[in-house]
OpenMM code with the backbone's topology and positions (N, CA, C; nanometers):
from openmm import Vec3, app, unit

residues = "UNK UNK UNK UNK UNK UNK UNK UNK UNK UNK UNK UNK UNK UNK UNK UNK UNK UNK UNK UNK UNK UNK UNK UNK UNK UNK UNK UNK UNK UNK UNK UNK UNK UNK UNK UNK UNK UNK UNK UNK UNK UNK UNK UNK UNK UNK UNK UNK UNK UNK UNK UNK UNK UNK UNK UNK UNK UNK UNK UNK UNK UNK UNK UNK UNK UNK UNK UNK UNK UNK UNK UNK UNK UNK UNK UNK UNK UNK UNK UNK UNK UNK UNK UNK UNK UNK UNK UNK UNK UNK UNK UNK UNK UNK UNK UNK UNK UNK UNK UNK UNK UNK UNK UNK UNK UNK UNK UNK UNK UNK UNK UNK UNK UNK UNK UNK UNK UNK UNK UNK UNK UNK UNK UNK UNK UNK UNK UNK UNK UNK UNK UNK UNK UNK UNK UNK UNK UNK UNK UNK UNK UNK UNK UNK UNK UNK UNK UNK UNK UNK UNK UNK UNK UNK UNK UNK UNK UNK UNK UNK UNK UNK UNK UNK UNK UNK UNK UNK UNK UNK UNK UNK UNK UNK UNK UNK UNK UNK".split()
positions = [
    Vec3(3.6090, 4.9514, 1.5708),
    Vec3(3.4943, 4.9525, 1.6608),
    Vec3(3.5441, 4.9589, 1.8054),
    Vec3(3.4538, 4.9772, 1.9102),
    Vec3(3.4915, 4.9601, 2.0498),
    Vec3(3.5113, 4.8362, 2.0930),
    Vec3(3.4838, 4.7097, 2.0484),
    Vec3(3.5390, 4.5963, 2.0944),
    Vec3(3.6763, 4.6192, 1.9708),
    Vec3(3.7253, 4.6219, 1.9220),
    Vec3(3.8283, 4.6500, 1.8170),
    Vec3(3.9293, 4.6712, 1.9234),
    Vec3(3.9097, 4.8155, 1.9392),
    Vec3(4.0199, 4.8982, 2.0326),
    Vec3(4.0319, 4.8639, 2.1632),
    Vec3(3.9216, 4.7825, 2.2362),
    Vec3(3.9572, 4.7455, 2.3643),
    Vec3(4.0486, 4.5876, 2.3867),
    Vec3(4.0292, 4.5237, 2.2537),
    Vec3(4.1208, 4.4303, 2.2194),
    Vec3(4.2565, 4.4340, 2.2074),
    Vec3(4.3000, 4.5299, 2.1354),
    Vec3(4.3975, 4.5744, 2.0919),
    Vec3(4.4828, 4.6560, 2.2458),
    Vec3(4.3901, 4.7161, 2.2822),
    Vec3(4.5017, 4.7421, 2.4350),
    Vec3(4.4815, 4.6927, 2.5372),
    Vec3(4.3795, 4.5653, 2.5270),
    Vec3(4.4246, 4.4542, 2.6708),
    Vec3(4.3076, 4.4934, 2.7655),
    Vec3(4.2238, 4.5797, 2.7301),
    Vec3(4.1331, 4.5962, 2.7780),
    Vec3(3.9750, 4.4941, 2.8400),
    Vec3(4.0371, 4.3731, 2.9150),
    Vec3(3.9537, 4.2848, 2.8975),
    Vec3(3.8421, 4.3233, 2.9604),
    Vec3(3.7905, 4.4105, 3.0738),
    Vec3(3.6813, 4.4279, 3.1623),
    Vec3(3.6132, 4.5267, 3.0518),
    Vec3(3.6763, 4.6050, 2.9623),
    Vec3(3.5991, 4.6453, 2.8375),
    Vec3(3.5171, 4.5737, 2.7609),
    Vec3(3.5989, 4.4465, 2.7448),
    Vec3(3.5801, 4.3538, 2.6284),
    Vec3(3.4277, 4.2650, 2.6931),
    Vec3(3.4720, 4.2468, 2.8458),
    Vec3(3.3260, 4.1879, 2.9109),
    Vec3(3.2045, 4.2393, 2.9099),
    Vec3(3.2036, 4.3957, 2.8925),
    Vec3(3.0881, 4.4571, 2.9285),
    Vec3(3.0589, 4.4865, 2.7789),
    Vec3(3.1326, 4.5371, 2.6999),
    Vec3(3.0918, 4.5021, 2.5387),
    Vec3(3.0126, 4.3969, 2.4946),
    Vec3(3.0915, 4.3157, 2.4968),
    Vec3(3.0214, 4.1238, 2.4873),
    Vec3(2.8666, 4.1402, 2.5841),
    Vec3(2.8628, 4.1841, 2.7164),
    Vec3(2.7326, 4.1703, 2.7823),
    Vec3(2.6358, 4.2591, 2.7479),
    Vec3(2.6749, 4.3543, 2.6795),
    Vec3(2.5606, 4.4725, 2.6057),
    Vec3(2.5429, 4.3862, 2.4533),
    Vec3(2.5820, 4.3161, 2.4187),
    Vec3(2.5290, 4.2946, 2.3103),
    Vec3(2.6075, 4.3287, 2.1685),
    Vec3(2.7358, 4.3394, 2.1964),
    Vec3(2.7966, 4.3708, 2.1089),
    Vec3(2.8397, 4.3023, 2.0312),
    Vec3(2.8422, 4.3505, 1.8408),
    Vec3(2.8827, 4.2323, 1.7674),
    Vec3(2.9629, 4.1264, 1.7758),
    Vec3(3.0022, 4.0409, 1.7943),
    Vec3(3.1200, 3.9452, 1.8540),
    Vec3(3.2599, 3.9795, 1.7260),
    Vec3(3.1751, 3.9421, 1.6151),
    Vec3(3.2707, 3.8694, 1.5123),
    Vec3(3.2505, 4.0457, 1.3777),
    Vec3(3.2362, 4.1503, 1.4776),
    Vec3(3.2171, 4.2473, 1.3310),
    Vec3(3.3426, 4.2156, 1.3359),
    Vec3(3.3546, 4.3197, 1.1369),
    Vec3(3.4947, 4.3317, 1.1007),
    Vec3(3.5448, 4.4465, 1.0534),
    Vec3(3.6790, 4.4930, 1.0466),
    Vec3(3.7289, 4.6474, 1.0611),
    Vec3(3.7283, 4.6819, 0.9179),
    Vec3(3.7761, 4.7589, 0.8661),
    Vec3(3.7977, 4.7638, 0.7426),
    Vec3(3.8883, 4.6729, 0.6699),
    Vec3(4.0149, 4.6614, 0.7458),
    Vec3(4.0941, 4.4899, 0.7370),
    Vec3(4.0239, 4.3783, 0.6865),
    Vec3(3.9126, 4.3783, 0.7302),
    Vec3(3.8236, 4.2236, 0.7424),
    Vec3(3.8892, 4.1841, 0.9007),
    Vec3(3.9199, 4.2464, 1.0050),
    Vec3(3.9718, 4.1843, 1.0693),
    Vec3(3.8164, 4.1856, 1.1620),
    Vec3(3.8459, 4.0649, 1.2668),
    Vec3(3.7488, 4.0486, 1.4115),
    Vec3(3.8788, 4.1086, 1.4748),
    Vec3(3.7316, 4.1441, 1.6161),
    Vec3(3.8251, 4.1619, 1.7365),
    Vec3(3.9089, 4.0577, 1.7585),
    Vec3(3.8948, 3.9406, 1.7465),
    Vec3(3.9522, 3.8284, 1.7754),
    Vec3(4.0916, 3.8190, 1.7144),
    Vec3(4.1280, 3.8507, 1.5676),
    Vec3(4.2204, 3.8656, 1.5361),
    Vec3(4.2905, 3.9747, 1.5656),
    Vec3(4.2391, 4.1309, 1.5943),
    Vec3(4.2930, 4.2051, 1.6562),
    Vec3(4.3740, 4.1472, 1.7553),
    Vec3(4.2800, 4.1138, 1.8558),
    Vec3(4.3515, 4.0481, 1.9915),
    Vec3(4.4908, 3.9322, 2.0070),
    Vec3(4.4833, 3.8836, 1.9044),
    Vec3(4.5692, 3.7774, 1.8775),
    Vec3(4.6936, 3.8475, 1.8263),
    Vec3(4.6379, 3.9529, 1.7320),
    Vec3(4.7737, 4.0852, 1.6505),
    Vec3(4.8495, 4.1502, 1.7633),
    Vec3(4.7331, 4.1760, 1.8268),
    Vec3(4.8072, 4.2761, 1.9156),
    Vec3(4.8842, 4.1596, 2.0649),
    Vec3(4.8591, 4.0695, 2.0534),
    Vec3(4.9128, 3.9859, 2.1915),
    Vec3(4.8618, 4.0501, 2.3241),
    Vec3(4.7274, 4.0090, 2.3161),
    Vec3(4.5865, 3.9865, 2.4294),
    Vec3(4.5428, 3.9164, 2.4085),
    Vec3(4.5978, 3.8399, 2.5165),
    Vec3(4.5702, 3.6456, 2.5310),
    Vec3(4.4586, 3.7090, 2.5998),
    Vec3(4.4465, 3.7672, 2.6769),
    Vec3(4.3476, 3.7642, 2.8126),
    Vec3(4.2136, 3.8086, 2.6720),
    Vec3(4.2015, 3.8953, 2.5974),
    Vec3(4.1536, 3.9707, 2.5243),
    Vec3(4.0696, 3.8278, 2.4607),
    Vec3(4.1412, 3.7641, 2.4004),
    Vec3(4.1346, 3.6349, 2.3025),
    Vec3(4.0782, 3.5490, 2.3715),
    Vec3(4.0906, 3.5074, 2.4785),
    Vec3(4.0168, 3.3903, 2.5725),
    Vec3(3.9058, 3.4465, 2.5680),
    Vec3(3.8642, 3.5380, 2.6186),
    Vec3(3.7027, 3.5843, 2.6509),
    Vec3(3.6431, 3.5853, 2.5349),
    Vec3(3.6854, 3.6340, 2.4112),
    Vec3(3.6346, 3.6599, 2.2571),
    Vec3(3.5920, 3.4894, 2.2568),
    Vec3(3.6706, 3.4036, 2.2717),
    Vec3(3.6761, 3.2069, 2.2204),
    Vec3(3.5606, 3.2262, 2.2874),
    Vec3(3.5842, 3.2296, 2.4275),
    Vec3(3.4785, 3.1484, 2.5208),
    Vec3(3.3569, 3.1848, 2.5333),
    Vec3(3.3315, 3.3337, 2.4707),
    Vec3(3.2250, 3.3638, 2.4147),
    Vec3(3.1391, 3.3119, 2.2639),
    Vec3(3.2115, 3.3013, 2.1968),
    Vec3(3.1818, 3.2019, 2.0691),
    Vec3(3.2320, 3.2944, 1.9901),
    Vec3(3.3668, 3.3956, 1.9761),
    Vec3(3.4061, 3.4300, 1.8471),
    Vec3(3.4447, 3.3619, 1.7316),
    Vec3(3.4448, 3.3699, 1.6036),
    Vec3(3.4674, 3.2462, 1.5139),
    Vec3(3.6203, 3.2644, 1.4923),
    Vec3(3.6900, 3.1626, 1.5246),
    Vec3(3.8521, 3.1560, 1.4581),
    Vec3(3.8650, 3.1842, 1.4035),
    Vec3(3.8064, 3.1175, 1.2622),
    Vec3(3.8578, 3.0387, 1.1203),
    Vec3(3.8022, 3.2310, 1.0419),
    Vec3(3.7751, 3.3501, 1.0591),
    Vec3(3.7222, 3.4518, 1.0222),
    Vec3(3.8838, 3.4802, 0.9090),
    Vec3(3.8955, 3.5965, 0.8167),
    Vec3(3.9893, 3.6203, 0.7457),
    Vec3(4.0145, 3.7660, 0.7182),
    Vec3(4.1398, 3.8042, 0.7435),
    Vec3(4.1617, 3.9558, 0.7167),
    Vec3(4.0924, 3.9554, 0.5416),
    Vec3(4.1508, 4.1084, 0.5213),
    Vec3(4.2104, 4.1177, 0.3448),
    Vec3(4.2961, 3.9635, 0.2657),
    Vec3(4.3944, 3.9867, 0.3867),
    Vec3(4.4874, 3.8847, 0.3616),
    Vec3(4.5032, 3.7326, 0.3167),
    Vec3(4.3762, 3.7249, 0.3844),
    Vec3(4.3283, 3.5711, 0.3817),
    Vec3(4.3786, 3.5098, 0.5598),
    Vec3(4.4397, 3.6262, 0.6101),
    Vec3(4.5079, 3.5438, 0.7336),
    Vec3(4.3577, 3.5104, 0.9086),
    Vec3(4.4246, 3.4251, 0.9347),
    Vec3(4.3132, 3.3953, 1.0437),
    Vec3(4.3556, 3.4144, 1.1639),
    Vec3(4.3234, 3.4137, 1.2793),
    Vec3(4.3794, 3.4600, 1.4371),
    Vec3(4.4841, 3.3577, 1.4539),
    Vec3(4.5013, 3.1877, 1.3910),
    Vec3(4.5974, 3.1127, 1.3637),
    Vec3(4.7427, 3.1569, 1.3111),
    Vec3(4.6693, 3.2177, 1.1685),
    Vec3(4.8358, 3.2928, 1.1410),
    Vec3(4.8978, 3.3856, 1.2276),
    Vec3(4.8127, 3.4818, 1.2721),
    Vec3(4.8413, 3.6108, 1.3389),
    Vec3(4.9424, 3.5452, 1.4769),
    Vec3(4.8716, 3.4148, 1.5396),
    Vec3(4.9240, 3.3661, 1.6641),
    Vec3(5.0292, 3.2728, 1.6364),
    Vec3(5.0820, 3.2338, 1.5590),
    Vec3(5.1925, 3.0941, 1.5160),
    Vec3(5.3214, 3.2148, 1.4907),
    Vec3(5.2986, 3.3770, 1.4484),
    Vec3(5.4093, 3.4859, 1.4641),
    Vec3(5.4632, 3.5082, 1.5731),
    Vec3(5.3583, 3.4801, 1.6717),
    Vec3(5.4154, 3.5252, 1.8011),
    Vec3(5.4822, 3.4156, 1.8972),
    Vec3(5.4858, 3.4348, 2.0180),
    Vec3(5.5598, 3.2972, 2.0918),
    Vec3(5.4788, 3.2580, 2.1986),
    Vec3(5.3139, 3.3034, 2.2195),
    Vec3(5.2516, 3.2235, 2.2980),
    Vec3(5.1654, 3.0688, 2.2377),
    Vec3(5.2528, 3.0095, 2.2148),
    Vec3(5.2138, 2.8389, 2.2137),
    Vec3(5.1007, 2.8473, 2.2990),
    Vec3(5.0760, 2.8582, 2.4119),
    Vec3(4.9029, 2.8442, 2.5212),
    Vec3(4.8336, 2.9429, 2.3731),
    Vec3(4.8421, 3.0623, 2.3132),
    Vec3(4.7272, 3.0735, 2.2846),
    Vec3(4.6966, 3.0206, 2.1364),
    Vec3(4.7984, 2.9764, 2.1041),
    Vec3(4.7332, 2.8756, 1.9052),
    Vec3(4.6792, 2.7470, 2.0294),
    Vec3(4.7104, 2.6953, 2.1023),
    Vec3(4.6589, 2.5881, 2.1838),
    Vec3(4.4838, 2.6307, 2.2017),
    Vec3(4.5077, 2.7135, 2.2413),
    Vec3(4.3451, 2.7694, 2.2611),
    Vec3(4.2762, 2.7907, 2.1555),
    Vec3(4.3211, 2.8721, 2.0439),
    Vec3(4.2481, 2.8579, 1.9015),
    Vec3(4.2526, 2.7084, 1.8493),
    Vec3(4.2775, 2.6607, 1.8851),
    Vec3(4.2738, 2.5065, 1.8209),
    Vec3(4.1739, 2.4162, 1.9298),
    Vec3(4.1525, 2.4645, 2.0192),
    Vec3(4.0625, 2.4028, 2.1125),
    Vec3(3.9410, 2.4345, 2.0565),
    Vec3(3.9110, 2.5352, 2.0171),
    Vec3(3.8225, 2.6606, 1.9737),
    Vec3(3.8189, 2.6481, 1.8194),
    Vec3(3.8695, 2.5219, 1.7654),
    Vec3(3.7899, 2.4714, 1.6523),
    Vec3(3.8747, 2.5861, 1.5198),
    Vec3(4.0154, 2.6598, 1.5363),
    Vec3(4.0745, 2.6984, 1.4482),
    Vec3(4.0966, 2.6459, 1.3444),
    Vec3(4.0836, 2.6387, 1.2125),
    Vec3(4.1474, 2.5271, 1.1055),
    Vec3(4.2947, 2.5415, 1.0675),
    Vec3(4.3969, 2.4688, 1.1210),
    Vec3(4.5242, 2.4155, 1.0888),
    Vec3(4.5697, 2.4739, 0.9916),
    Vec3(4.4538, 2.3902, 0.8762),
    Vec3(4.5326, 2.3891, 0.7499),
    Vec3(4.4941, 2.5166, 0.7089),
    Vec3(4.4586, 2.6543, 0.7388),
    Vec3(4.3717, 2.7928, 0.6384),
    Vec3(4.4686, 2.7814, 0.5679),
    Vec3(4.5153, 2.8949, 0.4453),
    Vec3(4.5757, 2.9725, 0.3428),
    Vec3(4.5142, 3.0619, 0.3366),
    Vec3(4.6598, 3.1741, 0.3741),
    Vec3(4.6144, 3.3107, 0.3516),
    Vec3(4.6575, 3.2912, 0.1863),
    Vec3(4.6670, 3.4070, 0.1401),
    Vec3(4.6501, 3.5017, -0.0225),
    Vec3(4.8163, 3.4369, -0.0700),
    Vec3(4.9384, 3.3794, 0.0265),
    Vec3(5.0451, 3.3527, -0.0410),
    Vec3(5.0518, 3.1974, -0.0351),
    Vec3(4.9255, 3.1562, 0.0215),
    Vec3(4.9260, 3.0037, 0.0197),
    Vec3(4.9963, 2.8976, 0.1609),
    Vec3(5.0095, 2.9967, 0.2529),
    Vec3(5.0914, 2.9785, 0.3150),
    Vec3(4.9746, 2.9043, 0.5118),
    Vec3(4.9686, 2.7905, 0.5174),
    Vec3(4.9124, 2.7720, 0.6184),
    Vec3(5.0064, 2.8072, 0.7530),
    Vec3(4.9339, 2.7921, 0.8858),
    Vec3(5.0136, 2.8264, 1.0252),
    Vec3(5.1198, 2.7361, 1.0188),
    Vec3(5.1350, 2.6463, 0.9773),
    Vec3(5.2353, 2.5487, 0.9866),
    Vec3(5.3877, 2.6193, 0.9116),
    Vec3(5.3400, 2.6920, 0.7596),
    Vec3(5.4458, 2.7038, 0.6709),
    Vec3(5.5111, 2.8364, 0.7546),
    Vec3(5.3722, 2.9602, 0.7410),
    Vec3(5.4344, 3.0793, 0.8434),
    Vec3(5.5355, 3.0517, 0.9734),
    Vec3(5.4819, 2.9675, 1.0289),
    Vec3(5.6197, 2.9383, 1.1428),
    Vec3(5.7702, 2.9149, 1.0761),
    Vec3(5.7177, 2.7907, 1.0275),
    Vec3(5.8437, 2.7986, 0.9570),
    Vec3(5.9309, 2.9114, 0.9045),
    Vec3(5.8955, 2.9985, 0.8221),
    Vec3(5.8996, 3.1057, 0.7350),
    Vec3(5.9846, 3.2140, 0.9129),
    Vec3(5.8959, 3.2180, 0.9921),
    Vec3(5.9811, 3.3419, 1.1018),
    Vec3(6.0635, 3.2511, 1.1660),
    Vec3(6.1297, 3.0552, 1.1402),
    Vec3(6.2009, 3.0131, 1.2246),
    Vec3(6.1694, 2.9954, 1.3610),
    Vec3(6.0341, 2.9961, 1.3944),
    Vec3(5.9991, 2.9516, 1.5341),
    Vec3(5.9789, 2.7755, 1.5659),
    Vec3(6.1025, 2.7769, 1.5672),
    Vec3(6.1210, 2.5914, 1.5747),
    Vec3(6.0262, 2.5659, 1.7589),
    Vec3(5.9951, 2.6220, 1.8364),
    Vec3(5.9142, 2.5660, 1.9285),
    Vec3(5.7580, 2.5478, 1.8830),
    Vec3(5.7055, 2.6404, 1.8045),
    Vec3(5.6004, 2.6568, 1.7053),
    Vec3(5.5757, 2.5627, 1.6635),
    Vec3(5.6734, 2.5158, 1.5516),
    Vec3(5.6971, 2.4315, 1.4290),
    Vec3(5.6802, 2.3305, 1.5073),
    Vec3(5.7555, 2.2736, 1.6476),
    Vec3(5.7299, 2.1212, 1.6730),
    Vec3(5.5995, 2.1541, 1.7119),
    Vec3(5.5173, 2.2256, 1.8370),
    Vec3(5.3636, 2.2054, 1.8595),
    Vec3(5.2761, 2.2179, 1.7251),
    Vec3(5.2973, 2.2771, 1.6382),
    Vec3(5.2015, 2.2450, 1.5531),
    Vec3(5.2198, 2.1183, 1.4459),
    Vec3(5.3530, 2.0423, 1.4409),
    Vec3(5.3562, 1.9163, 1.4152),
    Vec3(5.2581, 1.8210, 1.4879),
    Vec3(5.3071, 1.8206, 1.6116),
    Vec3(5.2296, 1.7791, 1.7380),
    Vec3(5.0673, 1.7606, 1.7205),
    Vec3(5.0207, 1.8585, 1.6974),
    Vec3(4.8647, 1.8661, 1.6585),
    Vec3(4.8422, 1.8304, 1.5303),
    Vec3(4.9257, 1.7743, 1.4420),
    Vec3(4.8835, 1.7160, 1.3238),
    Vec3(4.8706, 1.7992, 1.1781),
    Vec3(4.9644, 1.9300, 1.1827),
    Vec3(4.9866, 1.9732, 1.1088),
    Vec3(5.0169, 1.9100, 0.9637),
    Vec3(4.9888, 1.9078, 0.7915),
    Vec3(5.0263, 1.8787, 0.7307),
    Vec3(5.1841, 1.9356, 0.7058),
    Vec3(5.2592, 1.8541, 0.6690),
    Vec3(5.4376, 1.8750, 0.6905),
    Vec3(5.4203, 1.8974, 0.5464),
    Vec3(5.3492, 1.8316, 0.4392),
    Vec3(5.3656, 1.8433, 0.3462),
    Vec3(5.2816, 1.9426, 0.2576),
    Vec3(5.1907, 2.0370, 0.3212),
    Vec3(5.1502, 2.1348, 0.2927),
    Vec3(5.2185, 2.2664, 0.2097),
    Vec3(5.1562, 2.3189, 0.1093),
    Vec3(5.2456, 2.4187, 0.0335),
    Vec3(5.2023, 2.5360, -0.0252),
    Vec3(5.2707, 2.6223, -0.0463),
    Vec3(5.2162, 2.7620, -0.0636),
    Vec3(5.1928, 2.7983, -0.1993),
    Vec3(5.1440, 2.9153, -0.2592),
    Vec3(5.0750, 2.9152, -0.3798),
    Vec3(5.1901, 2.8926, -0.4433),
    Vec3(5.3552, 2.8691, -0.4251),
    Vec3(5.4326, 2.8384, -0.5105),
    Vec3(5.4999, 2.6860, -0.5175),
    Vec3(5.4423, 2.6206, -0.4627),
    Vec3(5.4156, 2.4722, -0.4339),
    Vec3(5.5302, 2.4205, -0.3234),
    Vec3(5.5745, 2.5489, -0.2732),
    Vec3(5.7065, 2.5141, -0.1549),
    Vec3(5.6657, 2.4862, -0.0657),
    Vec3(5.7179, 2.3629, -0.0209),
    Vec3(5.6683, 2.2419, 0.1146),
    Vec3(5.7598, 2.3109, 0.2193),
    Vec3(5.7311, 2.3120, 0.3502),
    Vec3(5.7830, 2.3784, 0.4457),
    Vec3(5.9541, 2.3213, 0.4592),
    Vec3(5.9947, 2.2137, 0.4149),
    Vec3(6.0956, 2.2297, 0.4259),
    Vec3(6.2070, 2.2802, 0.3103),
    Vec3(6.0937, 2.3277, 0.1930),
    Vec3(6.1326, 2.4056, 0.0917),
    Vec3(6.1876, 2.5241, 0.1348),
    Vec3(6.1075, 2.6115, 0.2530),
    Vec3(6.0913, 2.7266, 0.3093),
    Vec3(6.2322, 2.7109, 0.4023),
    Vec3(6.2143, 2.6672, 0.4556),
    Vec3(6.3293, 2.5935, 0.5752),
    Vec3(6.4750, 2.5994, 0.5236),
    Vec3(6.4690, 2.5324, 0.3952),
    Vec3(6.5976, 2.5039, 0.3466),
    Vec3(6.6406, 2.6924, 0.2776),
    Vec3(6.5469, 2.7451, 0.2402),
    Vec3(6.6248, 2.8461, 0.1844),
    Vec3(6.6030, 2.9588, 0.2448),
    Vec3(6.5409, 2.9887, 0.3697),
    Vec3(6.5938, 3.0765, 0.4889),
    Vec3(6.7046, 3.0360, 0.5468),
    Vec3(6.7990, 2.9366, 0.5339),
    Vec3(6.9103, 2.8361, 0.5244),
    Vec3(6.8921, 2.7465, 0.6255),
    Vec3(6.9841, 2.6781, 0.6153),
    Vec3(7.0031, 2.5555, 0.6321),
    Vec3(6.9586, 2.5575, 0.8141),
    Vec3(6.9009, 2.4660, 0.9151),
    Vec3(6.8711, 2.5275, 1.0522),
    Vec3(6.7917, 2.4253, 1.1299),
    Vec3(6.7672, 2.4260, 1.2101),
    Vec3(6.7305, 2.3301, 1.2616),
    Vec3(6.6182, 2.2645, 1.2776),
    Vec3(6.5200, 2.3295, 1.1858),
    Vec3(6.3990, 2.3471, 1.1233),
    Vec3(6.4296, 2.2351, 1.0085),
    Vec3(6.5387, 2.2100, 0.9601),
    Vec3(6.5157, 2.1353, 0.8383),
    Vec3(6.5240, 1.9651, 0.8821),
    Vec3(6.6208, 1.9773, 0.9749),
    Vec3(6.5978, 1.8231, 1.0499),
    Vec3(6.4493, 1.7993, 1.0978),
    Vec3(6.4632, 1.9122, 1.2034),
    Vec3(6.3126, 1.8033, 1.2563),
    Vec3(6.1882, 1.8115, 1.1447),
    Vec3(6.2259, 1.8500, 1.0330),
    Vec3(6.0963, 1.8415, 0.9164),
    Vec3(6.1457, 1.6796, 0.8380),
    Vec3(6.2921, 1.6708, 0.8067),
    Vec3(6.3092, 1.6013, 0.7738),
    Vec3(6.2702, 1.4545, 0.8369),
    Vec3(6.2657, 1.4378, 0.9977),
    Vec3(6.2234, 1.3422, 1.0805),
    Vec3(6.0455, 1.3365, 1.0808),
    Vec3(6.0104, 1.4314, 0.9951),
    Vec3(5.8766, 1.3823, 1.0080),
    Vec3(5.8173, 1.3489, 0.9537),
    Vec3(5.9099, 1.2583, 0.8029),
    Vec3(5.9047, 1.1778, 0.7173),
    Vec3(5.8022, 1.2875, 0.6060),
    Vec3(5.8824, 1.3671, 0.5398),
    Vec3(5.8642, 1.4978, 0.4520),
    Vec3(5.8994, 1.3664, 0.3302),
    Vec3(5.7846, 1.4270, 0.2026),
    Vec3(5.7992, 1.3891, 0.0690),
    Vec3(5.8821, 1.4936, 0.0065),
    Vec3(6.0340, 1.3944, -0.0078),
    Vec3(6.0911, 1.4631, -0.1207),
    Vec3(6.1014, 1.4736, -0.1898),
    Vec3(5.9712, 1.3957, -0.2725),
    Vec3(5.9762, 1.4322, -0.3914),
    Vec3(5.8789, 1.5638, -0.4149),
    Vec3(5.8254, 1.6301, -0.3569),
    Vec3(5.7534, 1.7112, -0.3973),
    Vec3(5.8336, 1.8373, -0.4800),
    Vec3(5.7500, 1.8820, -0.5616),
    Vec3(5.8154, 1.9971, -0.6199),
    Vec3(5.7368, 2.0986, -0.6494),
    Vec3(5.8208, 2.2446, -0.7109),
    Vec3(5.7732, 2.3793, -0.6479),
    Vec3(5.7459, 2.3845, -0.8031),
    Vec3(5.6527, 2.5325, -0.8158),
    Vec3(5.6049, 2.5924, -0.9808),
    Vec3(5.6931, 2.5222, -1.0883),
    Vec3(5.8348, 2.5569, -1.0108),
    Vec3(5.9500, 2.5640, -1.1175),
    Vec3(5.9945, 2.4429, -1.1447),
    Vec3(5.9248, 2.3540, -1.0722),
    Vec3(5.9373, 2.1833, -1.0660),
    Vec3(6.1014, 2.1346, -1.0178),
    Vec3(6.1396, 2.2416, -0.8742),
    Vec3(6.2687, 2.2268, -0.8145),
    Vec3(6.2123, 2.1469, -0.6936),
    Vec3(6.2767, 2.0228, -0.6296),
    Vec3(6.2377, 1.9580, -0.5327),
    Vec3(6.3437, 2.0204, -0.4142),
    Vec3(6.3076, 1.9666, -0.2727),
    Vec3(6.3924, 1.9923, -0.1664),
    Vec3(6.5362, 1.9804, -0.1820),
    Vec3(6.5325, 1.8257, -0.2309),
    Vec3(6.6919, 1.7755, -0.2492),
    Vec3(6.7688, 1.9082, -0.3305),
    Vec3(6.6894, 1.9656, -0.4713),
    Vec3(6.7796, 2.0638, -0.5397),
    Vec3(6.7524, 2.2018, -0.4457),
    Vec3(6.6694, 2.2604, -0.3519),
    Vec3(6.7059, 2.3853, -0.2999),
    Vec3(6.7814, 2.3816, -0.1922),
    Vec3(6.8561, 2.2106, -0.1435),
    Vec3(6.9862, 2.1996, -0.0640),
    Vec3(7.0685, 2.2265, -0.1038),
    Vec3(7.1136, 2.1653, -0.2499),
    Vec3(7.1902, 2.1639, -0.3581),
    Vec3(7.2139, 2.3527, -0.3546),
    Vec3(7.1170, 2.3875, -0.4194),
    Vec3(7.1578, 2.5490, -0.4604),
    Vec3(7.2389, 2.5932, -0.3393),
    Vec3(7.1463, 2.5727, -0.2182),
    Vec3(7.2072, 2.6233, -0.0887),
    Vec3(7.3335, 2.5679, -0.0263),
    Vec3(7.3835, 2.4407, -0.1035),
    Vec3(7.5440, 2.3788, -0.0508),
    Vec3(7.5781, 2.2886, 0.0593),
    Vec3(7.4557, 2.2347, 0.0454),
    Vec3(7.4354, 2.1347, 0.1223),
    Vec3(7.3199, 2.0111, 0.0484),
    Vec3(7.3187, 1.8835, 0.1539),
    Vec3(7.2289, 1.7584, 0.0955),
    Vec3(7.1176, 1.7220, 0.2206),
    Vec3(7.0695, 1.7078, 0.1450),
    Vec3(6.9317, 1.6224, 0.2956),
    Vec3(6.9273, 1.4890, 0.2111),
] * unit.nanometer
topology = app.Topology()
chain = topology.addChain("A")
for resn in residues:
    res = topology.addResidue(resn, chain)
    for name in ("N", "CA", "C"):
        topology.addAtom(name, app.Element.getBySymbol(name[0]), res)
């Protein structure tokens, strides 16, 4: 759509006069995507503020199951998951691999990520459709500095994955102990 594409290239004085004619806020592309998640895909903060502060809905879902949360915890503006979370984002979603904003960080190694969304009360012990707790994820993208500060945030080790392997054994495989 035209709020779609004016999202996507930063086009915010587009995005204002769209929004003031009356334009759908929250349609969706063939993706299932909103502009909102566009904006967040494409990294248009400016794009994304006006969509919030207009009342776009966060918590909306591609195909994927993913929300403007996941799309933004990939990238490295911390101010704008700050803003979707002001803006009433849900923490905990799951896209289609089970995987909330918390685990995805983990998963691309964005340890500045990983601590702000601790910070806001992320579940640590949250897990993906294969029952891997983020420091499941952590430990076998290897070993990093991601696995301490999960470990300091008092992570259940006993939890375990499909295969009923806990943290302690995907250190083990990997050649090391937590």
């Amino acid at each position: 759509t035209p709020l779609h594409l004016a999202c996507a290239n930063g086009y915010v004085n587009i995005v204002y006069l769209l929004i003031e004619k009356q334009c759908e806020i929250n349609v969706l592309d063939r993706q299932n995507r909103s502009p909102l998640i566009k904006a967040v895909q494409c990294q248009r903060e400016n794009c994304a503020t006006v969509l919030l502060n207009c009342g776009a809905d966060p918590n909306l879902m591609d195909v994927y199951h993913n929300t403007a949360l996941h799309y933004a915890v990939c990238g490295q503006s911390v101010s704008l998951v700050e803003k979707l979370l002001k803006h009433k984002a849900n923490l905990e979603a799951k896209n289609k691999d089970g995987y909330t904003p918390l685990l995805l960080a983990v998963s691309e190694n964005n340890v500045e990520m990983v601590k702000f969304l601790l910070r806001k009360g992320a579940d640590v012990n949250a897990s993906d459709k294969n029952q891997r707790t983020a420091l499941m994820i952590a430990i076998s993208d290897e070993p990093t500095s991601l696995v301490n500060l999960l470990l300091q945030q008092g992570v259940d080790l006993s939890c375990q994955d499909i295969y009923g392997f806990t943290a302690e054994e995907y250190a083990s495989f990997n050649g090391f102990t937590v």
